[in-house]
N, C-alpha and C positions, 0 to 999 in steps of 0.2 A: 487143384492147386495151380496157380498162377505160375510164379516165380519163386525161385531160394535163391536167397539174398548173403552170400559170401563174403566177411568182412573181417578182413585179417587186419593183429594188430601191430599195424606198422603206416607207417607212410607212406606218400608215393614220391617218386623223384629217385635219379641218379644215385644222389647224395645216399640219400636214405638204405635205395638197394646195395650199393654199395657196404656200407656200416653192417648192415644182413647178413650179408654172406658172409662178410669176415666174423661176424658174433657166431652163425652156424657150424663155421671152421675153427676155432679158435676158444669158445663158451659154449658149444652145443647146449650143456645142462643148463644153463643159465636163459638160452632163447625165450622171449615171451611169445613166443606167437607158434603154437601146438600147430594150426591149420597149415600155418606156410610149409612148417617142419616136414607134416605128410604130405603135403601136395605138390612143392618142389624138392629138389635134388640138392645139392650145393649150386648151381648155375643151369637150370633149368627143369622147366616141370617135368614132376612122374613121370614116368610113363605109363604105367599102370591106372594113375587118376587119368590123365589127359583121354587114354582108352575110353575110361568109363564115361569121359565129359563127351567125347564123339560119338559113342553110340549109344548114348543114353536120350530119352524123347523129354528131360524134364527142361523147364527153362531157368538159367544158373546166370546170374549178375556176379561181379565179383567188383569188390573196394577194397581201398585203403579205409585208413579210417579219415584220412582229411577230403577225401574223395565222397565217403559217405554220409558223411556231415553237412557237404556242401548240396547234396544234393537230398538230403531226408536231414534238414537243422531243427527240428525239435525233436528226435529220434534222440534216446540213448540207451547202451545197451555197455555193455561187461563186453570187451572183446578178448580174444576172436570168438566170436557167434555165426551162428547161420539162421537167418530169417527167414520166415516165410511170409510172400506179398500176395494177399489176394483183395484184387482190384487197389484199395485205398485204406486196408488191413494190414498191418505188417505184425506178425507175432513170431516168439523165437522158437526156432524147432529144432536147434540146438546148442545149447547156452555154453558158456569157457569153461566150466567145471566138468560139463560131457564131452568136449572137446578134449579138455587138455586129459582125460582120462584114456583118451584113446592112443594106441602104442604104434598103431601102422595103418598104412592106406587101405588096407583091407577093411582093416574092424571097421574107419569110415564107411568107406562104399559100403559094409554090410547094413551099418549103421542107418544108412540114408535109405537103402530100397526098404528095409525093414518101418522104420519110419513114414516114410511113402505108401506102402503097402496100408498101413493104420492109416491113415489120412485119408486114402482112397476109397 
């Protein structure tokens, strides 16, 4: 496996981050973006994911979605997703409906070695 392709659905920009964290404070339930949810805090990432992300040997891209667009523009995908890139292959390894079913940064991370593990 190449790369996993992290593509939450949100924008990038100030502006944007900003509108986030207020919709996470203030609409939690309402949040569209599951991945941000478990990955960051209210103003900064996990720590628990962040662990995973530094002592982990996989290779992890992360986007916005205007970010990932610009750089994969006939790509389209249901976000947030998690892609997986090998060489000039990009296919999902795991789609917004397995995402947004997941309830915390664990069930991910179990999610992904587990996944990883089959791929392997």
């Amino acid at each position: 496996m190449n790369t996993l392709l992290f593509i939450y659905n949100a924008n990038s920009g100030t502006l944007n981050t900003i509108f986030d964290v207020g919709h996470k404070i203030f609409s939690p339930s309402t949040y569209q973006c599951n991945l941000c949810a478990l990955t960051f805090d209210t103003f900064s990432e996990n720590k628990q994911w962040k662990e995973f992300r530094d002592h982990s040997n996989l290779n992890m891209a992360f986007y916005h979605i205007d970010e990932f667009k610009k750089d994969f523009p006939n790509e389209y995908f249901e976000y947030p997703t998690i892609l997986k890139q090998d060489d000039e292959q990009i296919t999902v390894f795991l789609d917004k409906e397995e995402i947004d079913n997941l309830k915390t940064i664990e069930l991910l991370i179990n999610e992904l070695k587990n996944r990883i593990l089959k791929f392997n």
